[in-house]
N, C-alpha and C positions, 0 to 999 in steps of 0.2 A: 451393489444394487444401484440400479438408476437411480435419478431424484423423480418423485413424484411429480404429478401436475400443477401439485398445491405445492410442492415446495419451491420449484422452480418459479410458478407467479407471486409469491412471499418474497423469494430473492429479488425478480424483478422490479416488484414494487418497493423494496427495502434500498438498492441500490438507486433507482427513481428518487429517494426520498433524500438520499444522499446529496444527489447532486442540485436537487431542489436548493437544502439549504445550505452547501456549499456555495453556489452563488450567489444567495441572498446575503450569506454572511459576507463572502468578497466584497458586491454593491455597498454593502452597507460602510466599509472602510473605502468604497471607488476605486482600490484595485489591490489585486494580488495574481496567487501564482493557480489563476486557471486551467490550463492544458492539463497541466500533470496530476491536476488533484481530478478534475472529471476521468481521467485515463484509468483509476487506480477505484472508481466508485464499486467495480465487481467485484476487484478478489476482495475488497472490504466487504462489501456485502454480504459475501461466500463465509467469509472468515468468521464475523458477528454475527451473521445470521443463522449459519449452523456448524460451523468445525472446531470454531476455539472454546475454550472450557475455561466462562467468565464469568463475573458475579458484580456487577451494578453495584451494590449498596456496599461492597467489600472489595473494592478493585486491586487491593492488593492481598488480598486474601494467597498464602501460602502454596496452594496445589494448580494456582493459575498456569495457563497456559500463555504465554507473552508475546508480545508486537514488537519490533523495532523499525518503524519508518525511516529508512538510513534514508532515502530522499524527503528529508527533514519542511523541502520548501512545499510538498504537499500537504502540510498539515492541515490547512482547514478541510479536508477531505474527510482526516480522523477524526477529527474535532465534532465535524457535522455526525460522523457515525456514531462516534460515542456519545452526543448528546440524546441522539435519534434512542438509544441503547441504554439513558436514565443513569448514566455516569455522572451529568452534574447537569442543571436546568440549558434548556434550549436558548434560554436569555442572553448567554455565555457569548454567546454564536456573535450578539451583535457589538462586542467589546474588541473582538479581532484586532490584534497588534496595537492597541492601545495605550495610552499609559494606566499602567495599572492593573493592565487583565490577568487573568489566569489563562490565557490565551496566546503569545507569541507569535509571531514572524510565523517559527521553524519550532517545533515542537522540545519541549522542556518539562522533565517528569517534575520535579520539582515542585512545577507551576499547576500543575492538568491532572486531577484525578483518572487514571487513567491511561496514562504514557507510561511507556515501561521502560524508555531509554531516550536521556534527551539526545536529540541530532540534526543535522544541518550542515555538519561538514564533510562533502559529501567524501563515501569510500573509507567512510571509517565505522555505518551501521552494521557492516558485515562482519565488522572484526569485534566488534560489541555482541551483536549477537552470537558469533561462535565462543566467545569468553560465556555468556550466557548460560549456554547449548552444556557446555564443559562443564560447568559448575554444578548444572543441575545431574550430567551424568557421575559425576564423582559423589553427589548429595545422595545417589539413587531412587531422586524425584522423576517422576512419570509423567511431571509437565516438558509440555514442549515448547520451542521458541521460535515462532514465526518471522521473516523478517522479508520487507519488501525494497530494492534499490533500484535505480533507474539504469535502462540503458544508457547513456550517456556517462553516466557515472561508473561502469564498466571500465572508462579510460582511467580510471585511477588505480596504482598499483596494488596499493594495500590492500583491494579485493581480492589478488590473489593468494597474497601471503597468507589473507585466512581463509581463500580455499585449498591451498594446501595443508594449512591446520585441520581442519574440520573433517577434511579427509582423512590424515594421519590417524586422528581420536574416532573416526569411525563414529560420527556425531548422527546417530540415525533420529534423533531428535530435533534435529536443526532442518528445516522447511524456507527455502527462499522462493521468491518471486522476482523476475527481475520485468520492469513493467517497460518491455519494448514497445513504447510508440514512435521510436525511430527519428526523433525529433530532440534537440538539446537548444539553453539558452542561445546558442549561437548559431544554430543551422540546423539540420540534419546532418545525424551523427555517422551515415556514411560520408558527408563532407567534411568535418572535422576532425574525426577520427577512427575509421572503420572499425565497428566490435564485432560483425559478426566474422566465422560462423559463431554463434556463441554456442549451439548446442555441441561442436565439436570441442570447443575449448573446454566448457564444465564437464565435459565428458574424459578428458583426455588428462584433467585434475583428480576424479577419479570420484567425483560424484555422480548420484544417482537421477538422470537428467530427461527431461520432456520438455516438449513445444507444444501450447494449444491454443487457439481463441480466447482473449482475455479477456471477451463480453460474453463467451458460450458458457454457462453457470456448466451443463453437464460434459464437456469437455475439463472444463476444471476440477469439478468433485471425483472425475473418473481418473484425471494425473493424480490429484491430493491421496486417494484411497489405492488406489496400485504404488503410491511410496510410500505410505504405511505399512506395506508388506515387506519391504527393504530396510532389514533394522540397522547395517551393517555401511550403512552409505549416509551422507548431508545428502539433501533434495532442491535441487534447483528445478524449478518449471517456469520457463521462459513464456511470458505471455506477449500475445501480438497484439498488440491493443492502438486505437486510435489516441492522439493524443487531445484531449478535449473535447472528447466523446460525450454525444448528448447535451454538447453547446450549440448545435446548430452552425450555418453557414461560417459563421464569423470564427470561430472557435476550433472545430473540430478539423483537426488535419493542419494547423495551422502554427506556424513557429512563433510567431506573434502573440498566439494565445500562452505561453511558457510565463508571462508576465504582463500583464493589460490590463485597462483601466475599463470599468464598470459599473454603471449606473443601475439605479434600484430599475425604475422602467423599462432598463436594455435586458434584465434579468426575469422580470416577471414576462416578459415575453416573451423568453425564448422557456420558461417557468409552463408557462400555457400552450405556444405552439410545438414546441419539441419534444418534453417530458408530458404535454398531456397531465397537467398537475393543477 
């Protein structure tokens, strides 16, 4: 079934809100890892807003459905969602990599009501999550375990080792994203190290694989619910996504944006003329 009219502008405004105070949080430390965290503000949106089976006041509550951010440097992306989401006060936001925060660099369950697997080193979220995926299918728990990695980080082997695990185990519980925005700290990732095709590779490892617009909420809800039909397969859906989507001029499509310094004022304006917020 489609998304509704109303769900679709819930998303859009949920995802809007996201990158709202994603940025405010960045400004307020003067810089962090921009690009990648606006790139990533949909399938978050999509995920919090209505596919993952979460509970605020109990985040680790037992029957949870799980996150692993294996590109760990987007976290203030999760951060801003799960605040937005009454995981822990919004206040949080302004302590970003501090000393002292509950808040890190790169996300740490540890620290952050709400993280389900600390990481940052990239190429090794995937193999966390499929240890996850396993555990919970040998538990024969009905949660599942979402995990989102960067193209660029694609270049590291260890993503394949556990998709050939995940496929082996037949992890029909295991759901990845990998957030192509085609763009890595060092260039573009067809200059440094060509990943694609990617849909041919995850396919040819022997999961269950789609490509769609990773700002089109019903191109996403429509891969996520046709791989729910697929018990018998891991799910990759490869999103093409802008990187620094909804930063405006400066930001968006820009390799520069992977790590930039930012001012409250350079944020509430692009807060008002881009997001319209």
């Amino acid at each position: 079934m489609a998304l509704s009219n109303k769900q679709k502008s819930e998303l859009v405004a949920f995802a809007n809100e996201i990158r709202k105070e994603t940025l405010l949080c960045i400004a307020n430390l003067g810089v962090g890892h921009i690009g990648g965290s606006l790139s990533i503000a949909d399938i978050l949106a999509y995920l919090y807003g209505k596919e993952m089976k979460i509970d605020p006041k109990n985040p680790a509550f037992d029957k949870r459905d799980q996150l692993v951010l294996s590109k760990g440097h987007s976290g203030p992306a999760l951060y801003a969602t799960l605040a937005i989401k009454g995981f822990f006060p919004k206040e949080w936001l302004l302590t970003l990599n501090r000393g002292g925060t509950n808040l890190p660099s790169h996300c740490d369950r540890t620290k952050t009501p709400g993280i389900d697997m600390t990481t940052g080193s990239l190429g090794q979220g995937l193999s966390a999550a499929t240890g996850m995926a396993l555990a919970n299918k040998f538990l024969k728990k009905r949660s599942r375990v979402f995990v989102i990695i960067g193209d660029g980080e694609t270049q590291e082997g260890q993503n394949w080792e556990a998709a050939m695990s995940a496929a082996k185990f037949k992890l029909g519980n295991l759901f990845a994203f990998t957030d192509n925005n085609k763009m890595q700290i060092d260039g573009k990732t067809s200059d440094v190290c060509k990943v694609e095709d990617l849909h041919a590779k995850w396919t040819a490892f022997g999961w269950d694989v789609y490509r769609v617009n990773g700002h089109n909420f019903n191109a996403i809800d429509n891969a996520v619910q046709q791989a729910k039909t697929v018990k018998s397969k891991p799910h990759m859906i490869i999103l093409d996504t802008i990187k620094g989507k909804g930063g405006g001029k400066r930001f968006e499509n820009q390799v520069s944006s992977h790590n930039a310094n930012l001012t409250l004022e350079e944020a509430n304006t692009i807060i008002k003329e881009v997001l319209n917020a």
